[in-house]
C-alpha positions as CSV (number, residue, x, y, z in Angstrom):
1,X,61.9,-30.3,177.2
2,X,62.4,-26.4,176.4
3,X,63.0,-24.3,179.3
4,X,61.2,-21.0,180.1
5,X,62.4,-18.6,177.9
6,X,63.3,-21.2,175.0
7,X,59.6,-21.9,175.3
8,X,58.2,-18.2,174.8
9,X,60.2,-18.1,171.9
10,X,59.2,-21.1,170.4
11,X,55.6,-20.7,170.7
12,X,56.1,-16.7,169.6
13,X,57.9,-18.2,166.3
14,X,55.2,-20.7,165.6
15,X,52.8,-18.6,166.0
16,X,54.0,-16.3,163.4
17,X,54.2,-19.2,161.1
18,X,50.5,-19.9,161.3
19,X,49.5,-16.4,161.2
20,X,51.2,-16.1,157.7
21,X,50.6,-19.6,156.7
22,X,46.8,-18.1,157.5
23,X,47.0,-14.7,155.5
24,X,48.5,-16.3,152.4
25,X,46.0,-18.5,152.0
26,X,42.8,-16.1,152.2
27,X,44.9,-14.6,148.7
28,X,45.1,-17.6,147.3
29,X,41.6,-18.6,147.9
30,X,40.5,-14.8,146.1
31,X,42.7,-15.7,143.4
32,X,40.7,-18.6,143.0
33,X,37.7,-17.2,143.0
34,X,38.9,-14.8,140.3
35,X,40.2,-17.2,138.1
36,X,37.2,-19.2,138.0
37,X,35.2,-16.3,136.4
38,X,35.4,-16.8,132.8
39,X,32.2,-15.6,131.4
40,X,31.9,-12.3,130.8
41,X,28.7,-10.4,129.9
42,X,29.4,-8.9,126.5
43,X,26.7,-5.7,127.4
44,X,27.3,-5.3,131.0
45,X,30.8,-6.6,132.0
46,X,29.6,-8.8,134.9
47,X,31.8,-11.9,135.2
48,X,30.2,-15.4,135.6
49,X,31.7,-19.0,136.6
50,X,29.7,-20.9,134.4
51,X,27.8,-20.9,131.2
52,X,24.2,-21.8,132.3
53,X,24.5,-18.5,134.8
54,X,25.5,-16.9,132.2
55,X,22.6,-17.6,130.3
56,X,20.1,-17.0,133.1
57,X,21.5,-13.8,133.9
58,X,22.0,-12.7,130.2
59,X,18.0,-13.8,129.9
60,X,16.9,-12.2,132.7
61,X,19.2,-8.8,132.9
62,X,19.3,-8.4,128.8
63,X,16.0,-10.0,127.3
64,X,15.8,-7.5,124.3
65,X,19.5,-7.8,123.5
66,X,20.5,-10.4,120.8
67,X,21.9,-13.9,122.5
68,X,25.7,-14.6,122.3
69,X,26.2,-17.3,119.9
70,X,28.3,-19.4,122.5
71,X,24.8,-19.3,124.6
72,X,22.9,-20.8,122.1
73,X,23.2,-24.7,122.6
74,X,23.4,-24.0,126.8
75,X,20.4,-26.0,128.6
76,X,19.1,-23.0,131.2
């Protein structure tokens, strides 16, 4: 069993393990996130994760401006 000062350190070093376990992965999480937006809104730039947002959005945001063709077959 660790002794008194053994043990500050110890907990101190774990401590700092879980702390930047913890930090890296909140960025990994964003990246995530990110990288799941692959539709992007040809008129306004907004990024969506999937193509039946998409199409509500591009109905609902754009209705006068011509349909993409990829939206064409998607069931809203």
């Amino acid at each position: 069993m660790a002794r008194g000062q053994q043990k500050i350190q110890s907990q101190q070093k774990n401590a700092k393990k879980a702390a930047e376990k913890k930090k890296s992965q909140g960025a990994d999480q964003k990246t995530a996130a990110k990288a799941a937006l692959v539709h992007t809104c040809p008129v306004c730039r907004t990024q969506m994760p999937d193509p039946k947002t998409f199409k509500q959005h591009f109905e609902s945001k754009h209705p006068k401006s011509p349909m993409p063709p990829e939206l064409a077959d998607v069931q809203a």
